[in-house]
Structures are given as structure tokens and as C-alpha cells.
ROSE-4610 file (N, C-alpha, C; in Angstrom, 1 decimal, always signed):
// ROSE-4610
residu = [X/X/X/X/X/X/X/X/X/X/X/X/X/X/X/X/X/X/X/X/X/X/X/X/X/X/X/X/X/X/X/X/X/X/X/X/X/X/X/X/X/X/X/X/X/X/X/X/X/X/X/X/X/X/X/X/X/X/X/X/X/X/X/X/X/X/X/X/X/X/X/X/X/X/X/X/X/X/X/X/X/X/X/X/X/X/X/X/X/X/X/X/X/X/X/X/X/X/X/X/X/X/X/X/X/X/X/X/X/X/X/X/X/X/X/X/X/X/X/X/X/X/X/X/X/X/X/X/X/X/X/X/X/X/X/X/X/X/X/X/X/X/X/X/X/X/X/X/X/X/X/X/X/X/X/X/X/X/X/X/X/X/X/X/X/X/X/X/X/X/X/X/X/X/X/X/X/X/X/X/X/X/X/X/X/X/X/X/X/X/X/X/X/X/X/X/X/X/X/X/X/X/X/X/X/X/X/X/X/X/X/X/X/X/X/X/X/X/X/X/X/X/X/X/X/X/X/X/X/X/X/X/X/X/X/X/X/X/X/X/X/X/X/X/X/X/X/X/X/X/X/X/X/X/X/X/X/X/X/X/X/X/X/X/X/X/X/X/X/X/X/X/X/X/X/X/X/X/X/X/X/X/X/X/X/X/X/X/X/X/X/X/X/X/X/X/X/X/X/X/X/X/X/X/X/X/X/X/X/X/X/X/X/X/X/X/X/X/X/X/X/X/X/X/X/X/X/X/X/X/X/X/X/X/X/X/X/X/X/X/X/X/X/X/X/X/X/X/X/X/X/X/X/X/X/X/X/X/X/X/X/X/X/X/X/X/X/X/X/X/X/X/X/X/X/X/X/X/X/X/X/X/X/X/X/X/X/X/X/X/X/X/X/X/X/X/X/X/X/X/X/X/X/X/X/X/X/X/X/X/X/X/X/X/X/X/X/X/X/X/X/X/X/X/X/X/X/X/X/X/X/X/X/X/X/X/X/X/X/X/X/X/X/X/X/X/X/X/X/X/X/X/X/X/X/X/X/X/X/X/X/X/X/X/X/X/X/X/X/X/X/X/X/X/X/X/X/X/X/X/X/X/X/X/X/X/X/X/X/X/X/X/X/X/X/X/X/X/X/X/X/X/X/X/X/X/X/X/X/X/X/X/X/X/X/X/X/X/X/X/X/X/X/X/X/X/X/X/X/X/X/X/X/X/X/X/X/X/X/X/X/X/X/X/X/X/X/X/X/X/X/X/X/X/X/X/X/X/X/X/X/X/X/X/X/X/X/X/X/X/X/X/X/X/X/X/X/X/X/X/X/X/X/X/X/X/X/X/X/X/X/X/X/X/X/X/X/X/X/X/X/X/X/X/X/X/X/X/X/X/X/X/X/X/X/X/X/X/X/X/X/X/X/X/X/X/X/X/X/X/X/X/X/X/X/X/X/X/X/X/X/X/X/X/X/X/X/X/X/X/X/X/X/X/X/X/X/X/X/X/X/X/X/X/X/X]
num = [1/1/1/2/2/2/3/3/3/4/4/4/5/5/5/6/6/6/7/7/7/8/8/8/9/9/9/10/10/10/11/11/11/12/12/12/13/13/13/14/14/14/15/15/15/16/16/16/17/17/17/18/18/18/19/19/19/20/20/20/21/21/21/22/22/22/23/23/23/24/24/24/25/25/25/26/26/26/27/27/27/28/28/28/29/29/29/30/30/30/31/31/31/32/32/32/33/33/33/34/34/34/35/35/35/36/36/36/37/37/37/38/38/38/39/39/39/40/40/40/41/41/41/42/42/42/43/43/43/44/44/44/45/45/45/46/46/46/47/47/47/48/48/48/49/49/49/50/50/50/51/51/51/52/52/52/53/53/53/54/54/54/55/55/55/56/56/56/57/57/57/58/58/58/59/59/59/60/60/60/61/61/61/62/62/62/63/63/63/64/64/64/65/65/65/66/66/66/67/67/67/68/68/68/69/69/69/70/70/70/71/71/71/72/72/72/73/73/73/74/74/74/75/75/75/76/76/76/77/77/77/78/78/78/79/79/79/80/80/80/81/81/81/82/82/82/83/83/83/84/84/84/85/85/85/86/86/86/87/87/87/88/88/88/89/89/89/90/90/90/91/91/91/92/92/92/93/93/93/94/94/94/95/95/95/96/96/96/97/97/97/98/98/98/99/99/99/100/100/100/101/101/101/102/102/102/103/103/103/104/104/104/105/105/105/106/106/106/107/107/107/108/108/108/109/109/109/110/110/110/111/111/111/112/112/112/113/113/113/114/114/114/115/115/115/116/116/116/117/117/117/118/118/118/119/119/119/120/120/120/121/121/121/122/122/122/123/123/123/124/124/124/125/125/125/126/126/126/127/127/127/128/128/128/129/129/129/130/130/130/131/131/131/132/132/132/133/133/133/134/134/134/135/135/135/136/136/136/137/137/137/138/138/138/139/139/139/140/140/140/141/141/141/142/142/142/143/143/143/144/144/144/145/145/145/146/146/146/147/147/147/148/148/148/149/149/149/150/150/150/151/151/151/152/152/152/153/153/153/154/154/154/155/155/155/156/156/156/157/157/157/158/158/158/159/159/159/160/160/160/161/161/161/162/162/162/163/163/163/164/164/164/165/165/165/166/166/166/167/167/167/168/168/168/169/169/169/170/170/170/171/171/171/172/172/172/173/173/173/174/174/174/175/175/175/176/176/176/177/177/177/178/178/178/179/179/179/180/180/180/181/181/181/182/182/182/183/183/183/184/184/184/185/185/185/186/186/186/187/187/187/188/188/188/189/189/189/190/190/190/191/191/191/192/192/192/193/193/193/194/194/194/195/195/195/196/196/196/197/197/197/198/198/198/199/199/199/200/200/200/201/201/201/202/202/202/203/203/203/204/204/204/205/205/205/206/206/206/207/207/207/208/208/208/209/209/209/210/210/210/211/211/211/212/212/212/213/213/213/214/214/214/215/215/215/216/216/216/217/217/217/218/218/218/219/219/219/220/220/220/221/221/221/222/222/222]
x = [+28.3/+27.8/+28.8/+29.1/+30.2/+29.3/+30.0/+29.9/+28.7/+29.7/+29.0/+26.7/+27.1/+25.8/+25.4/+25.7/+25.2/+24.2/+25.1/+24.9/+23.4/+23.2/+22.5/+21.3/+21.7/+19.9/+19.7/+20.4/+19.8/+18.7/+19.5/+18.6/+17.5/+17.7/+16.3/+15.4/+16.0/+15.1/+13.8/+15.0/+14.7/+13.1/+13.5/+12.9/+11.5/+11.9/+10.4/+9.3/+10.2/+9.4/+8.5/+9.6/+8.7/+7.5/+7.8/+6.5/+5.6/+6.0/+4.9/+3.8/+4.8/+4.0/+3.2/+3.4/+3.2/+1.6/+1.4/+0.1/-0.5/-0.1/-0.9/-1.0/-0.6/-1.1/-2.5/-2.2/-2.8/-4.5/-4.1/-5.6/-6.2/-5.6/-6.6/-6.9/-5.8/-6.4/-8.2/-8.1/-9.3/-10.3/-10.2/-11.5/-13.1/-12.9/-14.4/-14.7/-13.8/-14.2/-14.7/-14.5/-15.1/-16.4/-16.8/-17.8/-18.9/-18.2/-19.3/-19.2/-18.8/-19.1/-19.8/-21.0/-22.0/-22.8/-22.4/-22.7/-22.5/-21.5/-20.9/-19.8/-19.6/-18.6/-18.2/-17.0/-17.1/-15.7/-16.0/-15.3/-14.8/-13.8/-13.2/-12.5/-12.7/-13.2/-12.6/-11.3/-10.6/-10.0/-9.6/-9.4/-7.7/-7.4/-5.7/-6.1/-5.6/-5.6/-6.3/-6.6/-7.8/-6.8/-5.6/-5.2/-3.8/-3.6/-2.9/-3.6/-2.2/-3.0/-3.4/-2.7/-2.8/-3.2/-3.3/-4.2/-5.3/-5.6/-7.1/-7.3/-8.1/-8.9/-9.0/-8.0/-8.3/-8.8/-9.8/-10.6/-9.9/-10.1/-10.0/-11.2/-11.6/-12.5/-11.8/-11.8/-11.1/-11.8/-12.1/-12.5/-11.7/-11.0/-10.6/-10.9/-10.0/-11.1/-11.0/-11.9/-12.2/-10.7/-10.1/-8.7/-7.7/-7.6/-6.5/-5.4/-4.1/-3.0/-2.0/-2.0/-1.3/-0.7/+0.4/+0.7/+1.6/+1.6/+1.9/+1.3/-0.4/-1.0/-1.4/-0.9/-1.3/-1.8/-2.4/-2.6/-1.2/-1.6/-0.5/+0.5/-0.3/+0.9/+2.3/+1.8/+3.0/+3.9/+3.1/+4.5/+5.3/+6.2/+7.3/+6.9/+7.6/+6.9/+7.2/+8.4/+9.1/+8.0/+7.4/+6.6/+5.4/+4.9/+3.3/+3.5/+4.2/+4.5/+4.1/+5.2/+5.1/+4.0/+3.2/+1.8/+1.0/+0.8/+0.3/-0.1/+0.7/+1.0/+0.6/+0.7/+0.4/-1.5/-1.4/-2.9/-4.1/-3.3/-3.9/-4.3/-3.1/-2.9/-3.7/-4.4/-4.7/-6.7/-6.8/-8.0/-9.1/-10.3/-11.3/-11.9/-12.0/-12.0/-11.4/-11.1/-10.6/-11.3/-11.7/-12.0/-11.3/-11.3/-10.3/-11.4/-11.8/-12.5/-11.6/-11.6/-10.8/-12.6/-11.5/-12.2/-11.3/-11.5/-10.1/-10.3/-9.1/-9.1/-10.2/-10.7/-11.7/-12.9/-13.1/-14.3/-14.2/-13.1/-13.3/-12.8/-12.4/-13.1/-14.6/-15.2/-16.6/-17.6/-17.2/-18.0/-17.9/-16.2/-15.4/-15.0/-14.4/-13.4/-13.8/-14.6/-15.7/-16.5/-17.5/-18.2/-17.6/-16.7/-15.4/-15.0/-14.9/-14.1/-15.6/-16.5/-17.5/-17.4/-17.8/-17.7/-16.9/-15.7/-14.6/-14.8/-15.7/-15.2/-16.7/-17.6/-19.2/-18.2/-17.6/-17.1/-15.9/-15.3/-14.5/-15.3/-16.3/-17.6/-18.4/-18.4/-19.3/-18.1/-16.7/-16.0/-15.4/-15.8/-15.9/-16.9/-16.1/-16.1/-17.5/-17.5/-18.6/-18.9/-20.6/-21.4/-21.0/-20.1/-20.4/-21.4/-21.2/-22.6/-22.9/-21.6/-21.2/-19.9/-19.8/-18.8/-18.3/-16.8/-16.3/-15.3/-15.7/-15.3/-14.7/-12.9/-12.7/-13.2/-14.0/-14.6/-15.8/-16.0/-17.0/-18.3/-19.1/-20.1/-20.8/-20.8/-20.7/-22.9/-22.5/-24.1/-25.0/-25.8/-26.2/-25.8/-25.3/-24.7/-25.9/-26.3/-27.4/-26.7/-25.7/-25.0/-24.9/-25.4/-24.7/-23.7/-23.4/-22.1/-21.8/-20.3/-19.8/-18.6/-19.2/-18.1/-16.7/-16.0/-14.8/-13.4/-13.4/-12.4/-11.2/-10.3/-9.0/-9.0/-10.4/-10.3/-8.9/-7.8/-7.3/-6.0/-6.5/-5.2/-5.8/-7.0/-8.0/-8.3/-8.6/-9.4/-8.5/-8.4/-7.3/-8.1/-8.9/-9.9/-9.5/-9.7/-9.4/-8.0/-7.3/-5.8/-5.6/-5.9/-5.7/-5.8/-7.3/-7.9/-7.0/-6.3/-5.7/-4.3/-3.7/-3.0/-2.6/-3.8/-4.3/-4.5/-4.5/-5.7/-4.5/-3.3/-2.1/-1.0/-0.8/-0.1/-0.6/-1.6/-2.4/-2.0/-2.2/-2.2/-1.0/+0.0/+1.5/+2.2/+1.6/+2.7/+1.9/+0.7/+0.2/+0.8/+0.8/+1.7/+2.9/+3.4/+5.0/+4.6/+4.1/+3.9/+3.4/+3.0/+2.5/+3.9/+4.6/+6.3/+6.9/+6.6/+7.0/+6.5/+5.3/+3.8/+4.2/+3.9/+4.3/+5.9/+6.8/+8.0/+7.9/+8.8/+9.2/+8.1/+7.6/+6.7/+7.1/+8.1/+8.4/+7.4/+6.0/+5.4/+5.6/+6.6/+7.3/+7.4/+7.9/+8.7/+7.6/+6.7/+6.0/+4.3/+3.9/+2.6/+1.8/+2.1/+0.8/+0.6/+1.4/+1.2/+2.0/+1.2/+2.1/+3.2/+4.1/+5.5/+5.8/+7.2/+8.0/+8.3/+8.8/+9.1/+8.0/+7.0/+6.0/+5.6/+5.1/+4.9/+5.1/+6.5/+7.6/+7.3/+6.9/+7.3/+6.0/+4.7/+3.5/+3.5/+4.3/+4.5/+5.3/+6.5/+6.7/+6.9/+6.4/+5.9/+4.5/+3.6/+2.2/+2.2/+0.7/-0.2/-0.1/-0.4/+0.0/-1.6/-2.3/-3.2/-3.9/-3.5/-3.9/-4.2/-3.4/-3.8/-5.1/-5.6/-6.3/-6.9/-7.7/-7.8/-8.5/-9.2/-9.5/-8.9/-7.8/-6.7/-5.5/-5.0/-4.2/-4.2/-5.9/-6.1/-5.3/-4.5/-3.6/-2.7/-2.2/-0.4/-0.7/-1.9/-1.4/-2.1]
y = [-110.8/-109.7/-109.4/-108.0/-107.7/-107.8/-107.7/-107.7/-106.3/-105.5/-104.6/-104.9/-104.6/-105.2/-105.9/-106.9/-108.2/-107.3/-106.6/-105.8/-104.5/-104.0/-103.3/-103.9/-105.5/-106.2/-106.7/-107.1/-107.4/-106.2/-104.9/-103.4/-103.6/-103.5/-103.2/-104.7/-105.8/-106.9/-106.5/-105.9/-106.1/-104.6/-103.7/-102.5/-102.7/-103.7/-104.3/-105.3/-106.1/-107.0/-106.4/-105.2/-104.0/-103.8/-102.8/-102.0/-103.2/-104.4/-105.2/-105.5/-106.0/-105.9/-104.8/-103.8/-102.5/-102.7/-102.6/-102.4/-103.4/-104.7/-105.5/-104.8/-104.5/-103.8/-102.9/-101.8/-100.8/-101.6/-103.0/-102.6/-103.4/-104.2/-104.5/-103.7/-102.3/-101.4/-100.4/-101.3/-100.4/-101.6/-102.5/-103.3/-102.9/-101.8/-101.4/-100.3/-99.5/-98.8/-99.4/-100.7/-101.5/-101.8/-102.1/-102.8/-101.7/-100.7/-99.2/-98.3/-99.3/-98.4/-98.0/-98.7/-98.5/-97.1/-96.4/-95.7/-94.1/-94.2/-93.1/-92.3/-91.3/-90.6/-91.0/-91.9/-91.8/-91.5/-90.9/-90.0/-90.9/-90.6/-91.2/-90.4/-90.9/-89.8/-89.9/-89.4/-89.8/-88.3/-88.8/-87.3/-87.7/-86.9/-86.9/-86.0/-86.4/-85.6/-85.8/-86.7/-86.7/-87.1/-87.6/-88.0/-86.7/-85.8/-84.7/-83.7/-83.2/-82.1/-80.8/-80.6/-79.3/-79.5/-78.5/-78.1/-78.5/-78.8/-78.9/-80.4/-81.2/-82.4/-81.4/-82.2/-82.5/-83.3/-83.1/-84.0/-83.9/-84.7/-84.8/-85.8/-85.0/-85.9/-85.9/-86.9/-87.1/-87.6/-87.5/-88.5/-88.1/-89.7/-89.9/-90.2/-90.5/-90.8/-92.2/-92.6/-94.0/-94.6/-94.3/-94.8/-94.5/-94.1/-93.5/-94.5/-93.3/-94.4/-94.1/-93.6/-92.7/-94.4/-94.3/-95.7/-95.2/-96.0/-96.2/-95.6/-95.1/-94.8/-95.5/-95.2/-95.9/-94.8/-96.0/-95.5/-94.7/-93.0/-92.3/-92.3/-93.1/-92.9/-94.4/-95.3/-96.5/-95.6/-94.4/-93.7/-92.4/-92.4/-91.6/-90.1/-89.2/-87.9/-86.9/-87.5/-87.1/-88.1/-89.4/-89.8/-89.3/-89.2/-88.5/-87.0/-86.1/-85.0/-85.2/-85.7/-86.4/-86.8/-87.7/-87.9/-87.0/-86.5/-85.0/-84.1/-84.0/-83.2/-84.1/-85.2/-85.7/-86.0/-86.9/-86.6/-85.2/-83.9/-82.7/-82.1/-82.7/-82.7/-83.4/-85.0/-85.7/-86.0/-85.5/-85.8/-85.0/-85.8/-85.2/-83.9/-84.0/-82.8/-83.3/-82.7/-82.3/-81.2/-81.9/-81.3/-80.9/-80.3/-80.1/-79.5/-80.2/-79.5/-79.4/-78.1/-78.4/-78.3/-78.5/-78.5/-78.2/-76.6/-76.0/-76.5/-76.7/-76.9/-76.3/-75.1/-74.6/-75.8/-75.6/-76.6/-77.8/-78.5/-80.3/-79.7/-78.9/-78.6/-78.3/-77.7/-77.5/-78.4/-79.3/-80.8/-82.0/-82.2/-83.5/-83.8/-84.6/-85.3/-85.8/-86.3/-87.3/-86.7/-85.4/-84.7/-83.6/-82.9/-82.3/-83.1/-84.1/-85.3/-85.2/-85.1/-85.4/-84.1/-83.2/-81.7/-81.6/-81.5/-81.9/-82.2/-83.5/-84.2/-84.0/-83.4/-82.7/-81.4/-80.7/-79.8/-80.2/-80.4/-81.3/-81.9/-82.4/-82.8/-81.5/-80.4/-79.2/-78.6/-78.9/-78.0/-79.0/-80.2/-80.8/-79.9/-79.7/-79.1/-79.6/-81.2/-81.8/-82.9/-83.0/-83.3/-85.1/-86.0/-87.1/-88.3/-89.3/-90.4/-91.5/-91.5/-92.5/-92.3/-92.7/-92.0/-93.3/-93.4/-94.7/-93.6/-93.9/-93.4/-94.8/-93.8/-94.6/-94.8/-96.1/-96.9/-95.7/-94.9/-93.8/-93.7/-93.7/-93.1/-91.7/-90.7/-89.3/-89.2/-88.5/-87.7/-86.3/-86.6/-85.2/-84.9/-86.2/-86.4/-87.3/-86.2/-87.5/-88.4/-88.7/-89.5/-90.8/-91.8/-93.3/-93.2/-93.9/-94.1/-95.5/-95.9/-97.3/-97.2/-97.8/-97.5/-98.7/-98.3/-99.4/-99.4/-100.6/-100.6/-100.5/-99.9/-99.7/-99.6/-98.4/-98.4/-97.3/-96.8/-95.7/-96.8/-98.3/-99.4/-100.6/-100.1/-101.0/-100.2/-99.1/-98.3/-97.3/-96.9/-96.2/-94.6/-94.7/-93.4/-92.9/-93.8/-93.2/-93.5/-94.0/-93.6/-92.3/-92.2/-90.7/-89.6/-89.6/-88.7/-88.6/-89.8/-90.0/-89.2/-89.2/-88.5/-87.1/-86.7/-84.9/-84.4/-84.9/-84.8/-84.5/-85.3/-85.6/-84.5/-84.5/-83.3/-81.2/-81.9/-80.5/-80.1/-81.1/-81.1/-80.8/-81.9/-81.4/-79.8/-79.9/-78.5/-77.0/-77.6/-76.0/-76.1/-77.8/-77.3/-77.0/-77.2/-76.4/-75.1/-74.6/-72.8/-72.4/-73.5/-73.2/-73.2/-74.3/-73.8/-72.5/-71.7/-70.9/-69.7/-70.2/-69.0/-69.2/-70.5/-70.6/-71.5/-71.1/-72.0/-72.8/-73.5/-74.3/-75.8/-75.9/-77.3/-78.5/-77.8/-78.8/-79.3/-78.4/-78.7/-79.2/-78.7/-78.8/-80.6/-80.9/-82.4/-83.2/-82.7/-84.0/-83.4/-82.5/-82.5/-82.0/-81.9/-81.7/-82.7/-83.7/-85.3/-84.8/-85.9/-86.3/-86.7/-86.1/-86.9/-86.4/-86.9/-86.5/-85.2/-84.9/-83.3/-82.3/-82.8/-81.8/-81.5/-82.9/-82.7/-81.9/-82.3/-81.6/-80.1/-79.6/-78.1/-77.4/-78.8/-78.2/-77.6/-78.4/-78.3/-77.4/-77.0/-75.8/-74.9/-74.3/-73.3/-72.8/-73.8/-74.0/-74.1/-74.3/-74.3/-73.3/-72.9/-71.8/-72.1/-70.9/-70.6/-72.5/-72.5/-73.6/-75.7/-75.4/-76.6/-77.2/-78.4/-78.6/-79.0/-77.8/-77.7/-78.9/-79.9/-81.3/-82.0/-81.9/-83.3/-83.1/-81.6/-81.3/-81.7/-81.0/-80.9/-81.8/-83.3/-84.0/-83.7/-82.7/-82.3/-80.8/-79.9/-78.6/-78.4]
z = [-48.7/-47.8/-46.7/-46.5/-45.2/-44.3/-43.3/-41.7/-41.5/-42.0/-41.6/-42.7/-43.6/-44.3/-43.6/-43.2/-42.4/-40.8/-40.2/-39.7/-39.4/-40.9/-41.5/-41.3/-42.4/-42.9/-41.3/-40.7/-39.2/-38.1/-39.2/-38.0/-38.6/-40.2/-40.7/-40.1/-40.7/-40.1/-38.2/-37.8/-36.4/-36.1/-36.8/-37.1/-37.5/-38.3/-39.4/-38.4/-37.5/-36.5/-35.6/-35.0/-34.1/-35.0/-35.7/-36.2/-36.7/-36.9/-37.2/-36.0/-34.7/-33.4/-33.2/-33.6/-33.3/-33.9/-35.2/-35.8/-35.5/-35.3/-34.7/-33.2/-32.2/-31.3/-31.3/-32.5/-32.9/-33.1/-34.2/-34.5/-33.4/-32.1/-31.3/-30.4/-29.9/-29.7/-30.5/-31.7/-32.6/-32.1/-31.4/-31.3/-30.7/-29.7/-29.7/-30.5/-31.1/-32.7/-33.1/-33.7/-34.9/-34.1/-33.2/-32.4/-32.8/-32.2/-32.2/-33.9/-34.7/-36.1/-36.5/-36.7/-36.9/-36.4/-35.3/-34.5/-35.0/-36.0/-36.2/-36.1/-35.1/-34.5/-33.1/-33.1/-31.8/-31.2/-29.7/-28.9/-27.8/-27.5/-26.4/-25.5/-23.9/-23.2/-22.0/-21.2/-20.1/-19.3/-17.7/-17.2/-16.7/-16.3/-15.5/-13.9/-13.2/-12.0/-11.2/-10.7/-9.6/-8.7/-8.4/-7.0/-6.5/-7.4/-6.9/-5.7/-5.0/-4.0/-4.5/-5.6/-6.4/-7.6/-7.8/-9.3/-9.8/-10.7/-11.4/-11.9/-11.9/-13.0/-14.3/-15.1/-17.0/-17.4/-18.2/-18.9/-20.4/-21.3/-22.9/-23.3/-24.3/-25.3/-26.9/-27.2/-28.7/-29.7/-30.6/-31.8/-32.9/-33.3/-34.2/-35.5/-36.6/-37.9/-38.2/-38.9/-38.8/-39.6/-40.3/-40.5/-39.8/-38.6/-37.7/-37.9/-38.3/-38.5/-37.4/-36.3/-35.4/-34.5/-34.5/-33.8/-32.2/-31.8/-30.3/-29.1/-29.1/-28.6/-27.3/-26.4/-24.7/-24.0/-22.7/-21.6/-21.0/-21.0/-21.0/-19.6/-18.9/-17.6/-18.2/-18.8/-19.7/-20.5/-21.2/-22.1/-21.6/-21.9/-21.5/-21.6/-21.2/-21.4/-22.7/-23.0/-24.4/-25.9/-25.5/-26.7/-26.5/-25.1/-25.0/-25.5/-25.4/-26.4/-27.9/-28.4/-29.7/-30.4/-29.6/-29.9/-29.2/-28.6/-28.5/-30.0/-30.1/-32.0/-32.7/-32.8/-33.8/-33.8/-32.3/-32.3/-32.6/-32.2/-32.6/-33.8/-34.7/-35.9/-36.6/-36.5/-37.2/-36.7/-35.5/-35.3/-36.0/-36.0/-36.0/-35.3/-33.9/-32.9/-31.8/-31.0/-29.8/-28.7/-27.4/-26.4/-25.1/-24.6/-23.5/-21.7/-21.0/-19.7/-18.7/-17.9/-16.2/-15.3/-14.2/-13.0/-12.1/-11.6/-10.5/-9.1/-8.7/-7.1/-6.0/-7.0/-5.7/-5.8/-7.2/-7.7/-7.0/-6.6/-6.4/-4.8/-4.2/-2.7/-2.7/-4.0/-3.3/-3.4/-4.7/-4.7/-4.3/-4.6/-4.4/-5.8/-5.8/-7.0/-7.7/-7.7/-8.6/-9.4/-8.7/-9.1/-9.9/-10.0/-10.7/-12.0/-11.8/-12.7/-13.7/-13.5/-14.5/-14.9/-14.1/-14.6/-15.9/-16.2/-16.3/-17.8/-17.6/-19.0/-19.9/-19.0/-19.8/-20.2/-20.1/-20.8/-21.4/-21.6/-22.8/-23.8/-23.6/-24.9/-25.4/-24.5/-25.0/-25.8/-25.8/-26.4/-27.8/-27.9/-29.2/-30.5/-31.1/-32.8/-33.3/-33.1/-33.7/-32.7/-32.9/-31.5/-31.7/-31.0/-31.5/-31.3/-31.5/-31.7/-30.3/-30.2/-28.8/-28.3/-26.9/-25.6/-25.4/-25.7/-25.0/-23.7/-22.6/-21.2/-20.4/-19.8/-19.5/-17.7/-17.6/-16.4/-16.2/-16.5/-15.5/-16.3/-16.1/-16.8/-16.5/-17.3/-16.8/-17.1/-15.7/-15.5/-16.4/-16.6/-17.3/-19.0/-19.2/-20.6/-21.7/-22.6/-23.7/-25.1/-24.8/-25.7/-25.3/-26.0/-25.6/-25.0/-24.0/-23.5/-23.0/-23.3/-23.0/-21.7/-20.6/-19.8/-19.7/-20.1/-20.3/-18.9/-18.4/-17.3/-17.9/-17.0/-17.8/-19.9/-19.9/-21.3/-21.9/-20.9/-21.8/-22.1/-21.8/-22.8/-23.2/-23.6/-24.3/-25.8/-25.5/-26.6/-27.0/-28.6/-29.0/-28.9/-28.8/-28.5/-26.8/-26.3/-24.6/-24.9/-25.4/-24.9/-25.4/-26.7/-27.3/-26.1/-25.6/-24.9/-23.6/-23.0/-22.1/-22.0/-23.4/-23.6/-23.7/-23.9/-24.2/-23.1/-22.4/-20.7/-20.3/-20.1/-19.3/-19.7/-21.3/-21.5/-21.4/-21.6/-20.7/-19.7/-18.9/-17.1/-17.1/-17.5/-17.1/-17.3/-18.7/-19.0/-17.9/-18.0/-17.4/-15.6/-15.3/-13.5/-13.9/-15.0/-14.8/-15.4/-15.5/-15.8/-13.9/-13.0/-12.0/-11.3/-11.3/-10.8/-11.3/-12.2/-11.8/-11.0/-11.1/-10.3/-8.8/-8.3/-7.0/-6.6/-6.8/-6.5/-5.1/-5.1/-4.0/-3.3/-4.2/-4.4/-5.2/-6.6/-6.9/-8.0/-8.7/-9.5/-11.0/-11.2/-12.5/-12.6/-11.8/-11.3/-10.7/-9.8/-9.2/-10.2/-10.9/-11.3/-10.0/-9.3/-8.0/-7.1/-7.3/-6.7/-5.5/-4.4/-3.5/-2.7/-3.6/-3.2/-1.8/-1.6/-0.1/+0.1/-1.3/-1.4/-1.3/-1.8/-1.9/-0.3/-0.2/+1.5/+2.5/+2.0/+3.4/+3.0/+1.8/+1.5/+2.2/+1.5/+2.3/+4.4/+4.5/+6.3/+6.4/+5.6/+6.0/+5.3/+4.1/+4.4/+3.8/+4.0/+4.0/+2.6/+2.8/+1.3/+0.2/-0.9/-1.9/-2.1/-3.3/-3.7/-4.6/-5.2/-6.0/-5.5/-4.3/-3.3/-3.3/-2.7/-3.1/-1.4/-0.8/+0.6/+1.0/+0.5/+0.9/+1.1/+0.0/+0.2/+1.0/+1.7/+2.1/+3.5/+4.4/+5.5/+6.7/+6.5/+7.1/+7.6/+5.9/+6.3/+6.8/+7.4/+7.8/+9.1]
């Protein structure tokens, strides 16, 4: 065998170990799937945005199919923005249904964040295709909802259902604050999402707030 071969069988070797970790990852990500089979359809259910100054709470609701083979599904703030894309498509492509809720800035000034955040993810279940059987939600238990529901702590890297959802939520949220950089420039939304950074700050103090702010969380810096 050459060098270089030698070479070769060593990538493939190395290639084969990953993706083996990998699925073993996957299926203990499927551990409260299997728990909750019996149940039916189930949806998994997570939001993005509650600690930005601007823009809106995304909710996602997801249900997957009971063979989901979609691999490297995380809790989306661990993956990169170029694989949470990726799986974006792929998850859209392969699921069962897909939900999507906002909750705009006016909204979580008129209730608060929490109460928004449910809002949020009760319409992302009203906008599921098909009604499902049980809610794996990550940590929350949502109000006004008649579906079983499982509240799981840090479920969007426990459960491959809430990571999915976690995922959907996040690339939602992102791409639509960068359509908002170019609505309102000089915040920096493209780059920070709405979040608090230095830059954003500084831009809020001078030259105030823009339409989409989020007048509760701002009140400090104006």
C-alpha cells in the first residue's frame, strides 16, 4: 500500500468513527420519542428570542417521523449558522409538519416575555398541518394548550424533536432581523439578531430607538 493509500484508508477510517458517534448521538437524542411512542404524533416545541431588544419571540413546533434519519440535530445556539441552515432544509423537507408563531415587540411590551413566548408557540401548534398527540416543550409548559405536554429542561439537547424545533425558530428569527438591517440600518441587526451587544447599545443612545425595539427592555439605555 502507498503512502498516499495509506493516507486515504486512514480519512475514510476516521470519517466512519465520526458518523458512527454521530448516530449513536442521534439515537439518544430519540430517547423521549421512544418513551412517548405509544402516544402517537409527537411535536416538539421551542422559541428563539426572548432576551433581544428588538424584534419578535419565534416559536417552532416540529414533528418528525418516527424513522427520522436527519443527523446532527442540536440545540441550535451549539451549531454554526452555515449547518443550522442546512438543517433547516433538510428538516423542512423531511418532516411531518411544521409550525411557525411570532409574538411582535408590541405584543411582549403589552404582556411581557413570557406571556408572548407562549403566545408564540400556541400559534405555531395552530399552524401545524396535523393536530399532534403530545408536546415535548423545551422547560415551559404552555397555557391554554389541550395536548399532553412534557416539560423537558434544556430539552432542545436532549430531544431531537425540540432541537429540530429549536432550529426552525432560530433560522426564522435570524434571516427575518437581517431583512430588518436593511429596513432600519445602523443597529447592526444583521450581525447581532436584536441582541444586546456594545454596538447595538451605543447606536440605541445615539440615535435612539427605531420602530421594532422592544420598549420594555430598552427603557435603561434611553
Amino acid at each position: 500500500m502507498t503512502k498516499a493509500q495509506q493516507k486515504t484508508l486512514e480519512r475514510e477510517q476516521k470519517k466512519a468513527e465520526k458518523l458512527k458517534i454521530e448516530l449513536a448521538r442521534c439515537e439518544e437524542l430519540k430517547k423521549y420519542e421512544k418513551e412517548y411512542d405509544s402516544y402517537g404524533l409527537i411535536c416538539g416545541i421551542d422559541e428563539v428570542g426572548r432576551g433581544p431588544l428588538a424584534g419578535p419571540v419565534v416559536a417552532g413546533a416540529v414533528i418528525l417521523p418516527k424513522d427520522c434519519d436527519i443527523l446532527y440535530i442540536n440545540d441550535s445556539k451549539k451549531l454554526s449558522e452555515k449547518k443550522r441552515e442546512e438543517l433547516y432544509d433538510v428538516i423542512m423537507q423531511k418532516a411531518v409538519a411544521v409550525g411557525i408563531g411570532y409574538a411582535s415587540h408590541e405584543r411582549i411590551d403589552e404582556i411581557n416575555i413570557l406571556q408572548a413566548t407562549y403566545e408564540a408557540m400556541r400559534e405555531a401548534i395552530s399552524k401545524l398541518s396535523v393536530r399532534p398527540d403530545i408536546l415535548l416543550n423545551d422547560a415551559v409548559t404552555i397555557p391554554g394548550v389541550d395536548i399532553k405536554q412534557v416539560p423537558i429542561i434544556k430539552g432542545d439537547a436532549k430531544s431531537i424533536s425540540i432541537g429540530a424545533a429549536s432550529i426552525v425558530a432560530k433560522v426564522t428569527r435570524d434571516r427575518l432581523m437581517v431583512e430588518y438591517d436593511s429596513v432600519y440600518p445602523g443597529y447592526g441587526f444583521a450581525s447581532n439578531k436584536g441582541y444586546g451587544s456594545a454596538a447595538h447599545i451605543k447606536a440605541i443612545k445615539e440615535i435612539g430607538p427605531c420602530e421594532i425595539h422592544r420598549q420594555s427592555f430598552i427603557k435603561n439605555f434611553i
